[in-house]
C-alpha positions in Angstrom: 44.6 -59.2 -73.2 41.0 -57.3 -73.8 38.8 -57.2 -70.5 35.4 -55.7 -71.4 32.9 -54.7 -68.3 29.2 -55.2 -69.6 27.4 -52.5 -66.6 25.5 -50.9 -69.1 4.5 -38.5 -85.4 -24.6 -27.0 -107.2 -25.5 -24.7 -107.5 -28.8 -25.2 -107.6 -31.0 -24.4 -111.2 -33.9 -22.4 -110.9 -35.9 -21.5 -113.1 -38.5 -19.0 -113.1 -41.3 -18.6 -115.5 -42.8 -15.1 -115.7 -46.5 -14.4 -116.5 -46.7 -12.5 -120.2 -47.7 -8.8 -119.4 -46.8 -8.6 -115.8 -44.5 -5.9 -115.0 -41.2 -7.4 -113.9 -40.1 -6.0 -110.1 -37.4 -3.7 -110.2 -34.0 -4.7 -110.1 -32.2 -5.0 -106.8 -29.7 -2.0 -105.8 -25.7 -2.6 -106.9 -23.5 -3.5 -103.7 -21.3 -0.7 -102.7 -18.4 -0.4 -104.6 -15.5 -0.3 -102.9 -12.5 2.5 -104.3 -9.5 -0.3 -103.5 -8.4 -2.3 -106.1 -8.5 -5.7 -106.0 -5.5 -7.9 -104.3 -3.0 -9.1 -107.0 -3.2 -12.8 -107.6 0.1 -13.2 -106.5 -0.6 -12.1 -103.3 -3.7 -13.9 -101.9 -3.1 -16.6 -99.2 0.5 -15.3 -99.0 0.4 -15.3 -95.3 -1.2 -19.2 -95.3 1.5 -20.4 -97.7 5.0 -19.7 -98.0 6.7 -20.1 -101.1 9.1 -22.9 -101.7 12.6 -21.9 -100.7 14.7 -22.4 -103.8 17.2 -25.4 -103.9 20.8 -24.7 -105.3 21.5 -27.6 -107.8 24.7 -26.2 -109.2 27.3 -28.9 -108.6 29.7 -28.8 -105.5 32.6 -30.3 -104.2 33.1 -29.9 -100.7 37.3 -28.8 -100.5 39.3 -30.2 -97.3 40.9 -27.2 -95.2 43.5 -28.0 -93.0 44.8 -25.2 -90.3 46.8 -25.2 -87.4 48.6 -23.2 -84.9 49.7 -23.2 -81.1 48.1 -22.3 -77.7 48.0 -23.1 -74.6 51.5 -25.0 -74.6 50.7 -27.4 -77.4 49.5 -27.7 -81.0 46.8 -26.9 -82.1 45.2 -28.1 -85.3 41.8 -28.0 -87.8 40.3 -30.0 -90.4 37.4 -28.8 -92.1 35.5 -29.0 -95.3 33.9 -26.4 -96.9 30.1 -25.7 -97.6 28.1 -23.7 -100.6 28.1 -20.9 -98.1 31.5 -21.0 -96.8 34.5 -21.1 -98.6 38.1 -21.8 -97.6 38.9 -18.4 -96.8 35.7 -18.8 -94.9 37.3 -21.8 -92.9 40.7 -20.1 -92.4 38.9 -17.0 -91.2 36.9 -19.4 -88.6 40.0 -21.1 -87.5 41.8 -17.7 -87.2 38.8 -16.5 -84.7 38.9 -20.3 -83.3 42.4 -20.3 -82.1 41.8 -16.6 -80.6 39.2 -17.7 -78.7 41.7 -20.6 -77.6 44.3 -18.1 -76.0 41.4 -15.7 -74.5 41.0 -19.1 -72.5 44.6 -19.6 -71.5 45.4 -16.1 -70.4 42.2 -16.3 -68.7 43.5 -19.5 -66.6 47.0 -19.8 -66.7 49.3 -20.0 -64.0 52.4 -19.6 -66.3 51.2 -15.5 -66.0 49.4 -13.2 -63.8 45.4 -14.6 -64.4 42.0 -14.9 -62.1 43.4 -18.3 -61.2 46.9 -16.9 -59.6 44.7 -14.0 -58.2 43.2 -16.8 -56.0 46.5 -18.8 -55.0 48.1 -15.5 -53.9 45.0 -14.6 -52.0 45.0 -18.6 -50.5 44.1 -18.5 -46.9 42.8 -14.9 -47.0 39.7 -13.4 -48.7 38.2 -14.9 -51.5 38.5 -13.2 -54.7 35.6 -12.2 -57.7 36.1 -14.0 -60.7 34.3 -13.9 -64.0 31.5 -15.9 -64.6 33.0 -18.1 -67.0 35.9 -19.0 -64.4 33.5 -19.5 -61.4 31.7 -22.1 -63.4 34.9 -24.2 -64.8 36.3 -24.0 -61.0 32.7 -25.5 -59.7 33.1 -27.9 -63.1 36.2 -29.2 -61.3 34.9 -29.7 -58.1 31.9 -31.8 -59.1 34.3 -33.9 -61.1 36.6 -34.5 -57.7 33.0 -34.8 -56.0 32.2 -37.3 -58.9 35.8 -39.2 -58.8 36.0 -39.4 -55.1 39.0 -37.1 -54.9 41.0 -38.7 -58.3 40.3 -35.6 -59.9 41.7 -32.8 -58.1 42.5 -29.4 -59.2 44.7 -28.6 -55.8 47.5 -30.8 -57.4 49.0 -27.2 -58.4 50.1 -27.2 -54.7 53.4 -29.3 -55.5 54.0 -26.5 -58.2 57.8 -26.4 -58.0 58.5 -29.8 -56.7 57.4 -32.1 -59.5 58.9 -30.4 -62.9 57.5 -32.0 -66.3 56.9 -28.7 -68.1 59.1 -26.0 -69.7 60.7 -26.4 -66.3 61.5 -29.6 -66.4 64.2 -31.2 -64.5 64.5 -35.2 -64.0 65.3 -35.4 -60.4 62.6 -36.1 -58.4 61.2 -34.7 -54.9 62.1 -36.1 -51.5 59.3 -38.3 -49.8 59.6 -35.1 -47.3 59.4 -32.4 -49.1 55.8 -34.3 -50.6 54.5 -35.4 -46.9 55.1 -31.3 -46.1 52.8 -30.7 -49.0 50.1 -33.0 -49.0 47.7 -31.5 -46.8 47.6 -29.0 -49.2 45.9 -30.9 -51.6 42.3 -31.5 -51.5 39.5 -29.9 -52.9 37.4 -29.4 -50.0 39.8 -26.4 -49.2 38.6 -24.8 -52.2 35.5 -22.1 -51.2 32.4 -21.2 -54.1 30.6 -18.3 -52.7 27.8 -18.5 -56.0 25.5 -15.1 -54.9 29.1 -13.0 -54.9 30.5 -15.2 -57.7 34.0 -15.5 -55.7 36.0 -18.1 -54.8 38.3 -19.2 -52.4 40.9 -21.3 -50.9 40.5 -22.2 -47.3 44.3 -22.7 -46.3 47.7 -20.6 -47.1 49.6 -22.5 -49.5 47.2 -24.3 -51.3 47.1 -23.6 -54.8 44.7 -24.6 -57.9 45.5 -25.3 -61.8 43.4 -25.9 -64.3 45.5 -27.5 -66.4 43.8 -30.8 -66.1 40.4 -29.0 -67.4 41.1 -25.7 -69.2 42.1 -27.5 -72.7 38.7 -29.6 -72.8 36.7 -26.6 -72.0 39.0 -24.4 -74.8 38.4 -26.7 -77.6 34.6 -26.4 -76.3 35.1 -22.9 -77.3 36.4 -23.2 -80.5 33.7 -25.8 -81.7 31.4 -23.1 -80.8 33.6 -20.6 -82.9 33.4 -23.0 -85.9 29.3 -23.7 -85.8 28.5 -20.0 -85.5 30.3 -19.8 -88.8 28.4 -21.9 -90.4 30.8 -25.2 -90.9 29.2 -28.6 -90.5 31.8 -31.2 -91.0 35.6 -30.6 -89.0 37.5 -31.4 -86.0 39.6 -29.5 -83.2 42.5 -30.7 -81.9 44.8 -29.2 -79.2 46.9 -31.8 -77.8 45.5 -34.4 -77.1 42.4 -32.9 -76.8 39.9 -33.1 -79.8 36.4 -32.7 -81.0 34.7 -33.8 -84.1 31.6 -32.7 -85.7 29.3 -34.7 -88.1 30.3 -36.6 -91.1 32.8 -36.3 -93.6 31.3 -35.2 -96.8 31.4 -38.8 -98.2 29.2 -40.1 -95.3 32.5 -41.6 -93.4 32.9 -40.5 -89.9 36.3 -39.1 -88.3 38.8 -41.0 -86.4 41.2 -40.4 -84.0 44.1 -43.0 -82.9 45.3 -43.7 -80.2 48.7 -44.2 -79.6 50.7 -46.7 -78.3 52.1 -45.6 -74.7 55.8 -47.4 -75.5 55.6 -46.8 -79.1 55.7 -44.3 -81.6 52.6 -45.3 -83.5 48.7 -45.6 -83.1 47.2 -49.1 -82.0 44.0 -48.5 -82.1 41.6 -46.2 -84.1 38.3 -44.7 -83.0 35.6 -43.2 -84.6 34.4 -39.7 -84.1 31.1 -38.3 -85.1 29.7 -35.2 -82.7 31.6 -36.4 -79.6 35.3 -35.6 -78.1 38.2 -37.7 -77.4 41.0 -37.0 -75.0 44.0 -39.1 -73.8 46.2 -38.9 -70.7 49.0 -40.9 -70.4 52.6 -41.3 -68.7 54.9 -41.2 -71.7 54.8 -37.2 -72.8 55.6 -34.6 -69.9 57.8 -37.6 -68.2 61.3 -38.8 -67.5 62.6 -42.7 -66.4 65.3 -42.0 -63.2 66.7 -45.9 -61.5 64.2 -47.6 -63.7 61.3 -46.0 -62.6 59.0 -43.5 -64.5 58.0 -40.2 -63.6 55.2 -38.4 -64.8 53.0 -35.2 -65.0 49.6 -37.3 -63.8 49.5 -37.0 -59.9 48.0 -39.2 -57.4 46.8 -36.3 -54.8 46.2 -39.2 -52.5 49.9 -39.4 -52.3 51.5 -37.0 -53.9 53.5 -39.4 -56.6 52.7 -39.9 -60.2 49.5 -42.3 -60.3 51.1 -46.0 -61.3 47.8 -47.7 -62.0 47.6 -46.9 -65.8 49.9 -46.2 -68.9 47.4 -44.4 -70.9 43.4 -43.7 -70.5 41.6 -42.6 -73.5 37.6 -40.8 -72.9 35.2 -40.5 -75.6 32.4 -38.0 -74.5 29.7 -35.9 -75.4 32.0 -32.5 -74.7 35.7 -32.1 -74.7 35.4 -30.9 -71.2 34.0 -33.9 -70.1 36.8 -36.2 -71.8 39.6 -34.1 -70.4 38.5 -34.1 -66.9 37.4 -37.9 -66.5 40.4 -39.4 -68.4 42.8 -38.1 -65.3 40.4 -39.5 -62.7 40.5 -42.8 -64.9 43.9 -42.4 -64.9 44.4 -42.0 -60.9 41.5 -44.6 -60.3 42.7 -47.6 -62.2 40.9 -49.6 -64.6 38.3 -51.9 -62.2 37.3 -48.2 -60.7 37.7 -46.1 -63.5 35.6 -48.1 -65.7 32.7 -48.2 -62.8 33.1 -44.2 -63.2 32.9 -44.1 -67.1 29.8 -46.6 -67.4 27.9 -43.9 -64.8 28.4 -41.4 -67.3 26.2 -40.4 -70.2 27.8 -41.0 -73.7 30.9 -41.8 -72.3 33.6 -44.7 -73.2 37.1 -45.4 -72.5 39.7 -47.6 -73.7 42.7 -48.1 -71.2 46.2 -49.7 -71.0 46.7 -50.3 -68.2 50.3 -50.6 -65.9 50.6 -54.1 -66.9 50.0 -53.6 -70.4 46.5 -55.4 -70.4 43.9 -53.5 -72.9 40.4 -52.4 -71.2 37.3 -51.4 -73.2 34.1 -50.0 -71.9 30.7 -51.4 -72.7 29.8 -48.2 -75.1 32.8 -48.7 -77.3 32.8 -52.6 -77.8 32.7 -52.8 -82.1 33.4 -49.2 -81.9 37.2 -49.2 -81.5 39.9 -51.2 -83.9 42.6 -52.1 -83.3 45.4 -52.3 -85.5 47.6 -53.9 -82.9 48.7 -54.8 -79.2 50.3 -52.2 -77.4 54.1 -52.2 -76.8 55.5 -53.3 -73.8 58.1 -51.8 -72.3 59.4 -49.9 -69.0 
């Protein structure tokens, strides 16, 4: 079942005859001569016109580079193609300085090690603490998108650390309703304390803790695009997990695709084109586990402290791999009716959503954009 939401530059010739006999007037004096010599041709109006730049006819095949790594808990992956300018060892050097930039992220914002963000849990309830810039902004990047998602989005979910476990942790026995009613107060943004002029931040209540988790990877990809431009590489994409970015066209004209895959199956069922805009999914099937028919999974509902039920996976396609990692949680937590309202308000956004009933939701912006190649599986 498809629901689509439709909210949508000459001289003149003289000639003079002389009398015989009278004495012709004496000639005028010579002009000055000057002692510099002359311009060269080849230099006059140079500053008016520029030469043509000279057009490299040679022939060229643009080669397909493929790279790919790990950071930040997940893979991490490149596909580029080469220019006249930049060779493959060009592109591997670029994805070598791509994935560094990647990691300088993570150990910048992890809270798997000491970082600025585990600086500010430990100092929750006490003093705020200077960050660097680059933190303070992504922190006041989150808030705006809670402020934007009424709360959906919420970067105190890092509170339950230790009670929900879907990561190298993870253990498939899940929290008592009391142990999450003890925590819950503990999450919502609003405890969460910008202090711009002394670029600090902090959190208003002991206990509370932030993660960027739902952000970081969006903003790190960000990164690396920017690693791969300033090299000088026009046509690629950047993948970490399910985070990934492409920019232009393929050398043939075609554009880049990602699919996206089926949340009880093993395959794609749908494909959607990529050309200088992001795409990032969350869903319920990867960081999970199924305990007395019910599934568990790493996407909470800080309304209630439980996995958010409303969707099986939510795929964003945005202007900035920031963008489409923060919204697709919120879409996630919001449900489809809600989350679509929030994804039509957005600039150069689209989303295509499956949600808990297995019913198939496609925004305004990417009706004839996305095909499918077919219905998702259902399944528990």
């Amino acid at each position: 079942m498809v629901a689509r939401r439709f909210f949508s530059a000459k001289a003149a010739l003289g000639c003079l005859v002389l009398v015989a006999c009278q004495q012709a007037p004496a000639p005028p004096a010579p002009p000055p001569v000057s002692s510099a010599p002359p311009p060269a041709p080849e230099a006059r109006n140079v500053a008016a016109v520029d030469a043509a730049p000279e057009v490299d006819t040679r022939p060229f095949t643009p080669e397909r580079v493929w790279n790919d790594g790990s950071a930040m808990g997940t893979h991490v992956g490149v596909a580029a193609y080469t220019t006249r300018t930049v060779d493959a060892a060009g592109v591997r050097r670029a994805f070598d300085d791509a994935l560094a930039e990647i990691k300088r992220v993570e150990a910048l914002m992890t809270t798997w090690r000491e970082s600025e963000i585990t600086r500010i849990n430990a100092s929750a309830g006490g003093a705020p603490v200077a960050v660097s810039q680059e933190t303070f902004d992504l922190v006041k990047e989150s808030v705006h998108a809670s402020e934007l998602s009424a709360g959906a989005f919420d970067i105190t979910f890092e509170s339950l650390h230790g009670l929900w476990k879907f990561d190298e942790d993870l253990d498939p026995h899940p929290p008592t309703d009391a142990q999450i009613k003890a925590k819950l107060p503990l999450l919502d943004y609003r405890h969460i304390k910008l202090d711009p002029a002394a670029k600090s931040v902090g959190l208003a209540k002991a206990g509370v803790k932030i993660g960027l988790g739902g952000i970081a990877k969006g903003y790190a990809v960000d990164q690396a695009v920017k690693v791969f431009e300033k090299a000088g590489i026009t046509s690629f994409f950047v993948q970490a997990g399910g985070d990934l970015f492409a920019r232009g066209k393929k050398p043939d004209g075609s554009e880049w695709s990602a699919g996206i895959r089926d949340p009880r199956g093993k395959a794609s069922f749908a494909l959607l084109p990529l050309t200088d805009h992001a795409f990032s999914t969350a869903g319920d099937y990867e960081r999970a586990y199924v305990v007395n028919g019910r599934r568990y999974h790493h996407i909470i509902d800080p309304r209630t402290g439980y996995p958010a039920k409303a969707c099986r996976s939510v795929t964003i396609w945005a202007p900035t791999a920031l963008v489409a990692d923060e919204i697709d949680d919120a879409v996630f937590i919001l449900g489809p009716e809600k989350g679509l309202a929030l994804v039509e308000s957005l600039d150069g956004v689209g989303a295509v959503i499956v949600d808990a009933h297995n019913h198939l939701w496609i925004s305004k912006r990417l009706e004839g954009k996305v095909r499918l190649t077919a219905a998702p599986s259902d399944g528990l």
